[in-house]
Backbone of each chain as ProteinMPNN parsed JSONL, in Angstrom:
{"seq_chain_A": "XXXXXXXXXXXXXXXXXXXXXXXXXXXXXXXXXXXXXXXXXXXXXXXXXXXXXXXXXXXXXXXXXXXXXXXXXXXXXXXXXXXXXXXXXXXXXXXXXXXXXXXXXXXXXXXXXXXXXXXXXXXXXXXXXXXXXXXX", "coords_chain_A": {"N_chain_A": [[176.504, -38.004, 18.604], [176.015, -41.303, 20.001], [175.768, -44.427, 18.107], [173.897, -46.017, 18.658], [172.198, -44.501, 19.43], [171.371, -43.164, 17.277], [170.108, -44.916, 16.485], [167.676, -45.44, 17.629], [166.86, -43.181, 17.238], [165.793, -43.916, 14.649], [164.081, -46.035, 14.785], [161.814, -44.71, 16.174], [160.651, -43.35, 14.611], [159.99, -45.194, 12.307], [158.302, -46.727, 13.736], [156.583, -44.946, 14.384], [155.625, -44.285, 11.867], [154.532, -46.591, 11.051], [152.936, -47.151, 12.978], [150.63, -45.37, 12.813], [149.806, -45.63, 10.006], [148.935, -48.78, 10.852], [146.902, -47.788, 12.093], [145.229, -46.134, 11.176], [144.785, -48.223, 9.225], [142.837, -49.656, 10.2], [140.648, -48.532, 11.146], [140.0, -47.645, 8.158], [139.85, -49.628, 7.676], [137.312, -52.322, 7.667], [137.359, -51.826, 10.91], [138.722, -51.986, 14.358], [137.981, -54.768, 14.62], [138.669, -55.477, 11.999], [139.91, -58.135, 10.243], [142.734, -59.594, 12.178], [145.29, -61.058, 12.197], [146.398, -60.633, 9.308], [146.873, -57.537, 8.982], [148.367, -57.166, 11.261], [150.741, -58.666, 10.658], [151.356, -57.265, 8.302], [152.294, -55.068, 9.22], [154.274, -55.764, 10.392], [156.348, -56.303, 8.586], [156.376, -53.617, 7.51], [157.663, -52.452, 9.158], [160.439, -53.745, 9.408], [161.305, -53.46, 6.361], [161.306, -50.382, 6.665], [163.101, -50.159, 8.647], [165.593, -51.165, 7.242], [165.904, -49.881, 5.192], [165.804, -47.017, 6.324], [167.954, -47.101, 7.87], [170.545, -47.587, 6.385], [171.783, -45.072, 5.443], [172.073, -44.077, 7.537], [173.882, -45.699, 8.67], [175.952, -45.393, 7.003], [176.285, -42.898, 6.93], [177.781, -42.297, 9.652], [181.307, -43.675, 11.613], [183.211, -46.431, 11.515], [184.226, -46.84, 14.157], [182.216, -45.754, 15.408], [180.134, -46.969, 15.435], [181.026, -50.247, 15.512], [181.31, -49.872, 18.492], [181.302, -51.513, 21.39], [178.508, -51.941, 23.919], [178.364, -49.854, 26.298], [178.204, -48.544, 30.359], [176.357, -46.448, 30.023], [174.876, -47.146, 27.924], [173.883, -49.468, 28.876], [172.47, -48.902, 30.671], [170.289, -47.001, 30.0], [168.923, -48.542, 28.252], [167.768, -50.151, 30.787], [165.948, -48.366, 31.172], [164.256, -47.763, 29.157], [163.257, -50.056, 28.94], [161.39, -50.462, 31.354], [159.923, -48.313, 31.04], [158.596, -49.285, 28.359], [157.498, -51.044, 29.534], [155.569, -50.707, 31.663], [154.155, -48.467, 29.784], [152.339, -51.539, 28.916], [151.931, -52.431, 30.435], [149.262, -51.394, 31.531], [148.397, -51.178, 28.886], [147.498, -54.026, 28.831], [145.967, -54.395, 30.815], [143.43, -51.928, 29.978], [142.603, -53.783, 28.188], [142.129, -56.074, 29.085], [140.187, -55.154, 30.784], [138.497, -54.57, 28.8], [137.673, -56.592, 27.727], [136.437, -58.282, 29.724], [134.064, -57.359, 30.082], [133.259, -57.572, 28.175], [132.786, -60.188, 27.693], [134.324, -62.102, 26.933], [135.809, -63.788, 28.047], [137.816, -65.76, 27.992], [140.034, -64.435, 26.865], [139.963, -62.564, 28.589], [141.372, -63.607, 30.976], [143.191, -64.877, 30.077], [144.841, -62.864, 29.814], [145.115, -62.059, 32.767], [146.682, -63.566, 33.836], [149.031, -63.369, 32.291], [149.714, -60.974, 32.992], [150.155, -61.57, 35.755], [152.025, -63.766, 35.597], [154.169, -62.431, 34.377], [154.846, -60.61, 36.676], [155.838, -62.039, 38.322], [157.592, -62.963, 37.391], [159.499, -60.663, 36.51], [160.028, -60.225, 39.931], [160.844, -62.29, 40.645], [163.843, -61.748, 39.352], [164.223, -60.204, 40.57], [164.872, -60.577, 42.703], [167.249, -62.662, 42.526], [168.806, -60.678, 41.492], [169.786, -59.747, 43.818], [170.47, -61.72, 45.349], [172.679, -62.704, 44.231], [173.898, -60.318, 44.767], [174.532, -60.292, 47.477]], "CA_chain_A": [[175.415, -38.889, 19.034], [175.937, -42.591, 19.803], [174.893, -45.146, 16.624], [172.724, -46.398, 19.588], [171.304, -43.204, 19.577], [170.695, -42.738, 16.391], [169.465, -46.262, 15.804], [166.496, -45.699, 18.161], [165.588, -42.107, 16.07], [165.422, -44.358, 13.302], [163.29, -46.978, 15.316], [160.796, -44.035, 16.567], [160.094, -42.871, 13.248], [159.36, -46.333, 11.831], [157.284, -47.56, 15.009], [155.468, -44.063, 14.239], [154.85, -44.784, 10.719], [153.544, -47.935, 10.88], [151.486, -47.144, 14.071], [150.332, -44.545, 12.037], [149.513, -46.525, 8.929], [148.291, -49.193, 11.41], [145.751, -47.271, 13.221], [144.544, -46.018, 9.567], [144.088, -48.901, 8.483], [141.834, -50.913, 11.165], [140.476, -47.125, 11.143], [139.671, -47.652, 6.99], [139.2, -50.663, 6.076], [136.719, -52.734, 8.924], [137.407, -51.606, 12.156], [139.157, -52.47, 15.098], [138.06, -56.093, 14.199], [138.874, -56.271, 11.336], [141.354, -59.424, 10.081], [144.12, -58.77, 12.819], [146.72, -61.568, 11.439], [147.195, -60.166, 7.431], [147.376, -56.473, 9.395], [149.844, -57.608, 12.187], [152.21, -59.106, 9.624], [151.898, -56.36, 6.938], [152.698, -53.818, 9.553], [155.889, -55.951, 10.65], [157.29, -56.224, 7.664], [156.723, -52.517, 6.931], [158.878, -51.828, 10.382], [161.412, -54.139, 9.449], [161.733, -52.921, 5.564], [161.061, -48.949, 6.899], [164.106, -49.948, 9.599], [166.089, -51.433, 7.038], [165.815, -48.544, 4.2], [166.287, -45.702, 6.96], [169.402, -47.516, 8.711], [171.827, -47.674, 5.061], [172.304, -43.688, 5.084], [172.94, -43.343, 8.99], [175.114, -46.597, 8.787], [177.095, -44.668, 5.867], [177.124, -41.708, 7.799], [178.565, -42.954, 10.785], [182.436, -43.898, 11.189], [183.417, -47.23, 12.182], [184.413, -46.872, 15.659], [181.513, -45.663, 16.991], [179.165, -47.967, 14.744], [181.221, -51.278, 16.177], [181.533, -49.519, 19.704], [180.439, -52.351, 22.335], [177.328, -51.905, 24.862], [179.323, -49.731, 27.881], [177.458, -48.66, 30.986], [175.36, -45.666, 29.83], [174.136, -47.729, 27.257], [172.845, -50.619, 29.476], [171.343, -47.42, 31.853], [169.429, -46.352, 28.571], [168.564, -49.488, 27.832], [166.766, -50.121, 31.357], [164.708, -47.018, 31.495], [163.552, -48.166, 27.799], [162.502, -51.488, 29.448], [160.938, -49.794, 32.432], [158.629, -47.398, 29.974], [158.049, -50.412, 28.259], [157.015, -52.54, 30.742], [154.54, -49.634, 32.278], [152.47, -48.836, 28.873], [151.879, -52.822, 28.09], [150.916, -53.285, 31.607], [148.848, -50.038, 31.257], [147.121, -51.261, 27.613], [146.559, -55.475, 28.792], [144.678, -53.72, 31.843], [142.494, -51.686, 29.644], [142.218, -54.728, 27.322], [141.944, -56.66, 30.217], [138.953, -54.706, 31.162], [137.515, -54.268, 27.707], [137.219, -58.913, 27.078], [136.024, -58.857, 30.855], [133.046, -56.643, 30.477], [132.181, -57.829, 26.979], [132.269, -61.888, 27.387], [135.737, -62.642, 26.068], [136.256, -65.121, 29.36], [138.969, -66.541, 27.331], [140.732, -62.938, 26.744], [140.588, -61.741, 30.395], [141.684, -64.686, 32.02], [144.585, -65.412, 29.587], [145.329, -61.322, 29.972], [145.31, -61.482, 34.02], [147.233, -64.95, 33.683], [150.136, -62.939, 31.4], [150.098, -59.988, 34.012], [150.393, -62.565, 36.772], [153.126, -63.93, 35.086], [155.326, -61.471, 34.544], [154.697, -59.37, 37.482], [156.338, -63.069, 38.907], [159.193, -62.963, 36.677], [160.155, -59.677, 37.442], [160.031, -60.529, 41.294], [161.852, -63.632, 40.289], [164.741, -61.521, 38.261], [164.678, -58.918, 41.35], [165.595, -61.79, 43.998], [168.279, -63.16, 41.645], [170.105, -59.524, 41.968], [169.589, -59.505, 45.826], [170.889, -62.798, 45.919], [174.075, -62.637, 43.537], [174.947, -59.468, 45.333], [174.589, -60.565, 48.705]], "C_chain_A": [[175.84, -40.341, 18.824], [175.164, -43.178, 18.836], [174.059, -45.769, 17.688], [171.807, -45.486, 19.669], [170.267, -43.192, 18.725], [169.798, -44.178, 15.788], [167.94, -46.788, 16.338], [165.573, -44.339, 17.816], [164.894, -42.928, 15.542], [164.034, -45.155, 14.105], [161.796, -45.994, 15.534], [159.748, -43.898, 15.537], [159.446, -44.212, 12.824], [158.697, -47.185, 12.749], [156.217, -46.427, 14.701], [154.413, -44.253, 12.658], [153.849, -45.403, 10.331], [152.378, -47.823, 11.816], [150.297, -46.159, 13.024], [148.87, -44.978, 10.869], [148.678, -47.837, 9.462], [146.816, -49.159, 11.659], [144.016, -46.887, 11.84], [143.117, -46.874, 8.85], [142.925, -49.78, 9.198], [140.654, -49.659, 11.276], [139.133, -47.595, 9.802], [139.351, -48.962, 6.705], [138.912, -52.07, 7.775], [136.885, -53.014, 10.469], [138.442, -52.193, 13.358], [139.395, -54.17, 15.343], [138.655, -56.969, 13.411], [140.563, -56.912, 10.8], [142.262, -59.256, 10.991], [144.942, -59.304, 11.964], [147.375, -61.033, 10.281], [147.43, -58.702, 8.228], [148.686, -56.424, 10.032], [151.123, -57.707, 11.042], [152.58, -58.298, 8.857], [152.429, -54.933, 8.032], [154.386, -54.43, 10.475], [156.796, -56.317, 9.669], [157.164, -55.011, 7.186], [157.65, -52.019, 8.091], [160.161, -52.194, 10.004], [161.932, -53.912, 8.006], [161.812, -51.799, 5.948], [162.884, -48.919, 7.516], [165.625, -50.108, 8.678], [167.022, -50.369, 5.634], [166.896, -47.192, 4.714], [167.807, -45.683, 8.145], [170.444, -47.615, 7.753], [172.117, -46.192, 5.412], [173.025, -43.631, 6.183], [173.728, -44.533, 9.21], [176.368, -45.974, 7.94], [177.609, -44.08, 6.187], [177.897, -41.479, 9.479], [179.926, -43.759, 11.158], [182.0, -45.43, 12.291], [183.487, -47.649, 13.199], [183.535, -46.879, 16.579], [180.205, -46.972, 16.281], [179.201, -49.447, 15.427], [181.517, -50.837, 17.703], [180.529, -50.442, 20.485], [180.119, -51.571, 23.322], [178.098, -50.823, 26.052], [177.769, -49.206, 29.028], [176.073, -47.648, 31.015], [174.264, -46.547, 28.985], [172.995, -48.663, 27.795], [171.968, -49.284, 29.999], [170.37, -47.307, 30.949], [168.71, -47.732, 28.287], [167.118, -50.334, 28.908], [166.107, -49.393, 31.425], [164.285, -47.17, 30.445], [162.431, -49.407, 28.628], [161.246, -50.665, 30.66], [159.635, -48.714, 31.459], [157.995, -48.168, 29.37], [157.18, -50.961, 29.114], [155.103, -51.367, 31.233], [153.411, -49.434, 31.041], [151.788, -49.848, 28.61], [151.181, -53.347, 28.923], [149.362, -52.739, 31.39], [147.243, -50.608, 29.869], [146.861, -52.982, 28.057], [145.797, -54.839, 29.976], [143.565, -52.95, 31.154], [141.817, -52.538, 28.889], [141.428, -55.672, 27.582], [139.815, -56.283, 30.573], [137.297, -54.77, 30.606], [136.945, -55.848, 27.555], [136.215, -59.062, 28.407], [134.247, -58.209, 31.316], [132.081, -56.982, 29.091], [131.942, -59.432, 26.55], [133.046, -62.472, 26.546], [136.254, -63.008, 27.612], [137.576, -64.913, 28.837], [140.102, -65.346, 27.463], [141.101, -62.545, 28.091], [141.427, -62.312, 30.988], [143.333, -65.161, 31.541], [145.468, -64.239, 30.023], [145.979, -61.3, 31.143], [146.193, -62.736, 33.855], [148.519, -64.027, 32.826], [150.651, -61.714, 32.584], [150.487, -60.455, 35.287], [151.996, -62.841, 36.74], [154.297, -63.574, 35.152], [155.691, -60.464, 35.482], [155.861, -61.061, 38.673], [157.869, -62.873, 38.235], [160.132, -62.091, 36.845], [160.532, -59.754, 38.914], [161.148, -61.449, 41.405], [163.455, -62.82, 40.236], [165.524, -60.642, 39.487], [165.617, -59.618, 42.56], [166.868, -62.23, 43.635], [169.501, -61.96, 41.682], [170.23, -59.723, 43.066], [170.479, -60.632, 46.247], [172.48, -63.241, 45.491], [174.746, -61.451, 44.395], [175.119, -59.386, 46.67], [175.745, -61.172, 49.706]], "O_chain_A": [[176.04, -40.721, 17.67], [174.05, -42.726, 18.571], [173.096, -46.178, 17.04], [170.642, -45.731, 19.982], [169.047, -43.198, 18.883], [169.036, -44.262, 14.825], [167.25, -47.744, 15.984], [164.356, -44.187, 17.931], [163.672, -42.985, 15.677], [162.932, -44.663, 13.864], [160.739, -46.46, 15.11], [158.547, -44.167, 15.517], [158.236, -44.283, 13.039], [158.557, -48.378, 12.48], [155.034, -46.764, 14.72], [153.205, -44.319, 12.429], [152.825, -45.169, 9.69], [151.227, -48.215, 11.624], [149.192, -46.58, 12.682], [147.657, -44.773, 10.877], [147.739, -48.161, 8.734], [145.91, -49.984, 11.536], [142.818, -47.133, 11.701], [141.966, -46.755, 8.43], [142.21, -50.54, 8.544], [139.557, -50.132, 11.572], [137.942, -47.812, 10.027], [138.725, -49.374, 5.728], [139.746, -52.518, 8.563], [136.64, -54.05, 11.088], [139.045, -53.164, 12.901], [140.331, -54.753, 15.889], [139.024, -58.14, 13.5], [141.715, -56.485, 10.885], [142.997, -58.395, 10.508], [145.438, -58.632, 11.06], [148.596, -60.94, 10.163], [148.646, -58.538, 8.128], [149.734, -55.91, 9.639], [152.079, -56.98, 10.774], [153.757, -58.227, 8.503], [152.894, -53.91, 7.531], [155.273, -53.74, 10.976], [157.958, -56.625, 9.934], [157.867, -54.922, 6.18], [158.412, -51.093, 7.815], [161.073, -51.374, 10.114], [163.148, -54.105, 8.001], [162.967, -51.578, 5.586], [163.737, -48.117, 7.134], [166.637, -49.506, 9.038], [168.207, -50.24, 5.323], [167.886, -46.636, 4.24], [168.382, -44.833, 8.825], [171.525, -47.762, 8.324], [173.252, -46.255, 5.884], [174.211, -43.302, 6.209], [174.447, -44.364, 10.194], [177.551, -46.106, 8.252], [178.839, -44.019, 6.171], [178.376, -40.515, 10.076], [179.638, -44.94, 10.964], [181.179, -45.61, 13.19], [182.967, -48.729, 13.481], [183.497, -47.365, 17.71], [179.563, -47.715, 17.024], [178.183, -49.999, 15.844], [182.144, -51.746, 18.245], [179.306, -50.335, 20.396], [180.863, -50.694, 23.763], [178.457, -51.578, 26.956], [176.602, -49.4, 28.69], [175.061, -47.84, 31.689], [173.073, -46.638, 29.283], [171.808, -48.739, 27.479], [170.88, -48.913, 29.559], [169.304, -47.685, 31.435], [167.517, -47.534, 28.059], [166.078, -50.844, 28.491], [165.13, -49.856, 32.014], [163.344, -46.376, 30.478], [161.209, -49.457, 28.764], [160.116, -50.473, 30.213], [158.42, -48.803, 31.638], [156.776, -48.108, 29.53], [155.983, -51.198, 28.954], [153.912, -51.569, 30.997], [152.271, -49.896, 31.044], [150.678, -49.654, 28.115], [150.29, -54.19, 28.816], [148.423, -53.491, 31.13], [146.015, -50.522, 29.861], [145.817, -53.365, 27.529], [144.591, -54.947, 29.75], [142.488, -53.223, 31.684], [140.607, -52.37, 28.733], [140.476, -56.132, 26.951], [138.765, -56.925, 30.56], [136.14, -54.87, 31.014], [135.772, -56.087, 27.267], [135.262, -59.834, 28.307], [133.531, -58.432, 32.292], [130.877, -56.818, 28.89], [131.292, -59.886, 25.608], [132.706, -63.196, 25.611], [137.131, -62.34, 28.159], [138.332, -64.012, 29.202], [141.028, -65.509, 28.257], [142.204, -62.28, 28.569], [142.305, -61.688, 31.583], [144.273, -65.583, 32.215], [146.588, -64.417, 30.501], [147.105, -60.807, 31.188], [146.72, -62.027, 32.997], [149.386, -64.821, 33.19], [151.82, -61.617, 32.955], [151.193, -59.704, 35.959], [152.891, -62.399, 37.461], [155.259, -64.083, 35.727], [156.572, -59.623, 35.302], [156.478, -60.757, 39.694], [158.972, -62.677, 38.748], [161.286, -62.338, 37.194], [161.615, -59.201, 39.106], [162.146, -61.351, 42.119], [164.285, -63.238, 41.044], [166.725, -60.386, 39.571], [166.67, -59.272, 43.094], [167.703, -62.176, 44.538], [170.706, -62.155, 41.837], [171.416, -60.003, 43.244], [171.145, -60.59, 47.282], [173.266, -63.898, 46.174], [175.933, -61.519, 44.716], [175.814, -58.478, 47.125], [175.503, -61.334, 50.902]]}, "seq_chain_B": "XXXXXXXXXXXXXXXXXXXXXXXXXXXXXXXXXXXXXXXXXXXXXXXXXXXXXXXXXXXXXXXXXXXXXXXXXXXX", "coords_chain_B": {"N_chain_B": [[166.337, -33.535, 33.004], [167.774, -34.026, 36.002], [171.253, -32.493, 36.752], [174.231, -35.009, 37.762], [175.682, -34.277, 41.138], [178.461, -34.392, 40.874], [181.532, -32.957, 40.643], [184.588, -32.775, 37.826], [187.925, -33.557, 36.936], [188.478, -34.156, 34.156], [188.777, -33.278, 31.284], [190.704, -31.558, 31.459], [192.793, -32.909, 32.568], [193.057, -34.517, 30.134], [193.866, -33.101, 28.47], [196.519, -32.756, 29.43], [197.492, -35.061, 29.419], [198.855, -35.47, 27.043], [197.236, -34.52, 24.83], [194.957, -36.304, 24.591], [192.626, -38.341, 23.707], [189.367, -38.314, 23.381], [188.348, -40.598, 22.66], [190.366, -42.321, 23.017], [190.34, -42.533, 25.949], [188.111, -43.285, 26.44], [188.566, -46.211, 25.275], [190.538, -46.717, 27.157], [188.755, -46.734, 29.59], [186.508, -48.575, 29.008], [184.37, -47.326, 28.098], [182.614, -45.771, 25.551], [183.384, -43.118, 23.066], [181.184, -41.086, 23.325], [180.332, -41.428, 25.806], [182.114, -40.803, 27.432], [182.163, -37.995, 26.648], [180.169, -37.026, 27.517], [180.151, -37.411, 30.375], [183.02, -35.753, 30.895], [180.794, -32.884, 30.201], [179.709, -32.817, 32.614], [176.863, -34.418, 32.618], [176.173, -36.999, 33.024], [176.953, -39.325, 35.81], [179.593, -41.559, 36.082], [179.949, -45.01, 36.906], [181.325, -46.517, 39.711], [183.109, -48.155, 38.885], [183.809, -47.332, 36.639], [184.609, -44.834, 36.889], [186.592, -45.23, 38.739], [188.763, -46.577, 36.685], [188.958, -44.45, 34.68], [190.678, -42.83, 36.323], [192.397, -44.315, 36.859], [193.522, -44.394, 33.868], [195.107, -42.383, 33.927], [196.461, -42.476, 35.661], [196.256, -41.142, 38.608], [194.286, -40.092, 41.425], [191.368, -41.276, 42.166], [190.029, -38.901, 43.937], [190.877, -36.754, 42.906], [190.322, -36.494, 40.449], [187.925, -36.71, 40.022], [185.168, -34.903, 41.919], [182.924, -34.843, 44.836], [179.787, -33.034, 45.237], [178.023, -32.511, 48.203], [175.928, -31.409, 48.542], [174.708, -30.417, 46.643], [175.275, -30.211, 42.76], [177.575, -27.748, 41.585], [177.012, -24.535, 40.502], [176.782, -22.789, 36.703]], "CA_chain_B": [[167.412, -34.311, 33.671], [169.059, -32.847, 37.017], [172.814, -32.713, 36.768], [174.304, -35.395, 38.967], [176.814, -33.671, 42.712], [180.137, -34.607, 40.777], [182.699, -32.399, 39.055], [185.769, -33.939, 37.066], [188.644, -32.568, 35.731], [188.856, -35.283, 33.124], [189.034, -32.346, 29.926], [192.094, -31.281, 31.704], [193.962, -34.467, 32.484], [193.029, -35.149, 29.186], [194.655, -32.276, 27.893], [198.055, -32.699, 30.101], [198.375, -36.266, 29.376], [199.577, -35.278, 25.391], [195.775, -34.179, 24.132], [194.589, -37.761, 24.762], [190.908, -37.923, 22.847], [188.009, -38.989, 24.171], [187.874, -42.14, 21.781], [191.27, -43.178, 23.657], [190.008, -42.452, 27.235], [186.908, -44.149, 26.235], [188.862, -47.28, 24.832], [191.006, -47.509, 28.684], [187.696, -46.518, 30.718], [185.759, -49.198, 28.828], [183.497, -47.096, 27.49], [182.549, -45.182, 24.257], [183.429, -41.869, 23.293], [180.049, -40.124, 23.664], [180.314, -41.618, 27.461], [183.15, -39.518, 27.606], [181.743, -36.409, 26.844], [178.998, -37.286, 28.376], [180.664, -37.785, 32.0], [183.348, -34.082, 30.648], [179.844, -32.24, 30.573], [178.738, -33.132, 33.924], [175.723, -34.508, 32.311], [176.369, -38.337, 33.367], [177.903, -39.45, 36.626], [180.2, -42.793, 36.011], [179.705, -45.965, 37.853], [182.438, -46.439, 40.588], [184.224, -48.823, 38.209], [184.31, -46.226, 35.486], [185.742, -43.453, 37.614], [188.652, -45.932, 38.875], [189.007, -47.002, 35.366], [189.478, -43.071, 34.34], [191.61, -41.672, 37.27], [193.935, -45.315, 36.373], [194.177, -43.95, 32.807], [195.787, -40.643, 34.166], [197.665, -42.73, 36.851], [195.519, -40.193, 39.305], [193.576, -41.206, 42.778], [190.207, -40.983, 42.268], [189.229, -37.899, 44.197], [192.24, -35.708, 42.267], [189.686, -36.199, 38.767], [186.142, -36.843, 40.903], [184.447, -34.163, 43.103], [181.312, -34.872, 45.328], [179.079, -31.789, 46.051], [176.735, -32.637, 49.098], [174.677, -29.732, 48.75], [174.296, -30.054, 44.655], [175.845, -29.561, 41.301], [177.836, -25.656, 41.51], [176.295, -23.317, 39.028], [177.738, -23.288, 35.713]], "C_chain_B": [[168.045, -33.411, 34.772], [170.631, -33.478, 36.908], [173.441, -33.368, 38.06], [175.744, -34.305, 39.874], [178.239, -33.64, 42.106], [180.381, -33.587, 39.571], [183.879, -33.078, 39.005], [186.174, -32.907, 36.774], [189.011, -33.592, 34.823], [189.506, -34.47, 31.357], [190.691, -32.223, 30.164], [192.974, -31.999, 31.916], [194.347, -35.005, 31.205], [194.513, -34.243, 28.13], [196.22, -32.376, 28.466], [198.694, -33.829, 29.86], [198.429, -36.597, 27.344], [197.615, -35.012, 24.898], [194.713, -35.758, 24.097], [192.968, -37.658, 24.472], [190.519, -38.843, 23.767], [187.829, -40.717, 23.855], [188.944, -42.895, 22.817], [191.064, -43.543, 25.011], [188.829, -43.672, 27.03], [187.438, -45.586, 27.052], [189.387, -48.216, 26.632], [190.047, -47.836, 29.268], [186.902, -47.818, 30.279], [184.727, -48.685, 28.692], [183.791, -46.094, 26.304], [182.9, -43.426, 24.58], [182.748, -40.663, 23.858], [179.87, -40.312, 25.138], [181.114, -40.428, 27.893], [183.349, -38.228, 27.837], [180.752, -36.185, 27.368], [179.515, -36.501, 30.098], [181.513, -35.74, 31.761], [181.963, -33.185, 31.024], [179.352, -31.956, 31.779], [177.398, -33.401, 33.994], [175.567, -35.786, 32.815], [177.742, -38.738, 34.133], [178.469, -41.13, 36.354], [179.762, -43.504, 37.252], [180.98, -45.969, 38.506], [183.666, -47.187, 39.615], [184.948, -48.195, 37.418], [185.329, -45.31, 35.662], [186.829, -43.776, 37.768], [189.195, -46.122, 37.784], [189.927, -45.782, 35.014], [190.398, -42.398, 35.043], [192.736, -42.969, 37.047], [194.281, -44.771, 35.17], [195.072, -42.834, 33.377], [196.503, -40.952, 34.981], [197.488, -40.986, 38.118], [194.831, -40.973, 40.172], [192.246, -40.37, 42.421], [189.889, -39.578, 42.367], [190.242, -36.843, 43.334], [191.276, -35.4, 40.52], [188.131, -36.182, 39.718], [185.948, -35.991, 42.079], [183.549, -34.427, 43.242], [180.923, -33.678, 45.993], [178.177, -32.324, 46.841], [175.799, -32.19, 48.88], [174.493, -29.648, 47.507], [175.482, -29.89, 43.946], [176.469, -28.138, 41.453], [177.232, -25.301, 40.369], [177.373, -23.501, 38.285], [177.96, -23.932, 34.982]], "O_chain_B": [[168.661, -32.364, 34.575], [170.996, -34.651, 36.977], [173.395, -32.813, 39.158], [176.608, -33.719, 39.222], [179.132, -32.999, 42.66], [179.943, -33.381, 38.439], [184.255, -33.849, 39.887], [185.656, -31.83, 36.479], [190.217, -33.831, 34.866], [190.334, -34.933, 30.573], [191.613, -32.596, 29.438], [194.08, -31.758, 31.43], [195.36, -35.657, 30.95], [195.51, -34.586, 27.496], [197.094, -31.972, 27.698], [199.913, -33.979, 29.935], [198.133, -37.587, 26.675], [197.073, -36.097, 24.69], [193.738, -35.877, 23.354], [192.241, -36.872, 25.079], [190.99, -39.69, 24.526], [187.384, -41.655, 24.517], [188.576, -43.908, 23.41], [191.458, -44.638, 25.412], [188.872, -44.8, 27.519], [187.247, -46.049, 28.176], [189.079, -49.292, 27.143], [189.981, -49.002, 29.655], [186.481, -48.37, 31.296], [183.787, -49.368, 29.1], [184.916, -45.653, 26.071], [182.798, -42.738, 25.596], [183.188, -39.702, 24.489], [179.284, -39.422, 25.755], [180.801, -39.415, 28.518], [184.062, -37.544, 28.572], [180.433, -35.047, 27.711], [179.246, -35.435, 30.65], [180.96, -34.733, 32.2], [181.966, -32.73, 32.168], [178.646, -30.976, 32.014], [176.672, -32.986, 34.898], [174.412, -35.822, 33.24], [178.911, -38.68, 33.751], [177.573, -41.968, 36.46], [179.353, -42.994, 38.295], [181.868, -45.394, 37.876], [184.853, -46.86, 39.615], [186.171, -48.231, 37.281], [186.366, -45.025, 35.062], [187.86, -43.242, 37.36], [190.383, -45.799, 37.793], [191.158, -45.818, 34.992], [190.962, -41.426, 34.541], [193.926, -42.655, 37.059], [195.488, -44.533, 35.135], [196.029, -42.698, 32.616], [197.33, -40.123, 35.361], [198.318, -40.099, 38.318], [194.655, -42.181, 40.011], [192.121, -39.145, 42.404], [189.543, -38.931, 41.377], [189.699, -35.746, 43.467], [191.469, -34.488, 39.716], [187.485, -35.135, 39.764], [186.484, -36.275, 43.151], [182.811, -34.473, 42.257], [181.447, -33.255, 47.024], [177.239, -32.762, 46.174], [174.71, -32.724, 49.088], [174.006, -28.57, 47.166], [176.543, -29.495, 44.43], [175.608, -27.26, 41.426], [177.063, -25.995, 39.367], [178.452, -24.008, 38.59], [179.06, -23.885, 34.432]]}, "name": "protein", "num_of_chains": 2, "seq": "XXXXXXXXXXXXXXXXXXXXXXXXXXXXXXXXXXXXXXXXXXXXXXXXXXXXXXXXXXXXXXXXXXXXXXXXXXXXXXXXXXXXXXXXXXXXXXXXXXXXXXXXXXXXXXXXXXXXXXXXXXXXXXXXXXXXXXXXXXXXXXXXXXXXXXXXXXXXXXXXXXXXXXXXXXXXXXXXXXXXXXXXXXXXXXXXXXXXXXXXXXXXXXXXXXXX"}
């Protein structure tokens, strides 16, 4: 298994954790509301200690070669169909989010939301022309 | 995942040109080992660059390591 491989187990697990532990806690201790900022932060520094913990063993156990082995073309491949899954749930959750500010009188929320989906639905378009046009 | 149209004899070149590992094929092809066995399997078809890359390690023409099936993957 590529250390790319195994470096996005590790990632699963500690994105599950914390979602986990996340969900819990907005769950346990006042709601969906409550405080986002002290949550946000305490659940990115438990990703980035969780990542940092569970990446020493499989860095140990992993030989050199393939550990410093640069990016080749499977990798990028893997790398867009990550982006691409990406891209699809975030559109996916600011559209329900989207939905949820626009029906409950969060102006401010919708407008910035459809204004971010705008955006990037431009940038992509942008990024797609830019191939078309280099390989032309 | 469907298995992409191409078979390789890349195992066997590998094997004729002194046992030549995957890590070394890799290193010419410009990619990693697990590509390697990747592409051997017939689980991942190389980009055109790759393939030339791999049939130059073996001092081989392309189609002599790369088969295209029209009609699919053979059983197997």
């Amino acid at each position: 298994m590529p250390f790319r491989e195994k470096t996005l187990w590790v990632q699963l697990i500690a994105l599950a954790a914390v979602a986990a532990y996340f969900a819990y806690d907005m769950h346990v201790g006042g709601g969906v509301n409550g405080s986002p900022p002290a949550g946000m932060i305490g659940a990115v520094i438990a990703f980035v200690v969780l990542m940092v913990v569970l990446m020493i063993p499989v860095a140990a156990l992993t030989g050199p070669s393939d550990r410093e082995a640069a990016k080749d073309e499977r990798d990028r491949e893997a790398e867009r169909r990550g982006e691409a899954g990406r891209a699809n749930i975030l559109v996916l959750c600011v559209l329900a989010t989207l939905l949820y500010a626009a029906t409950h009188g969060e102006g401010l929320i919708a407008n910035a939301l459809f204004l971010s989906l705008l955006l990037a639905q431009a940038a992509g378009a942008l990024m797609q022309i830019l191939h078309y046009r280099r390989t032309a | 995942m469907s298995r992409p149209p191409i078979t390789n004899q890349v195992r066997r070149l590998r094997f004729e040109a002194d046992e030549m590992t995957q890590g070394e094929l890799g290193e010419r092809a410009g990619v990693t080992r697990q590509t390697v066995a990747a592409i051997e399997k017939g689980r991942y078809a190389p980009s055109l660059e790759v393939a030339f890359r791999i049939a130059h390690a073996f001092g081989r023409p392309l189609e002599e390591v790369f088969t295209f099936h029209p009609d699919g993957p053979p059983e197997g």
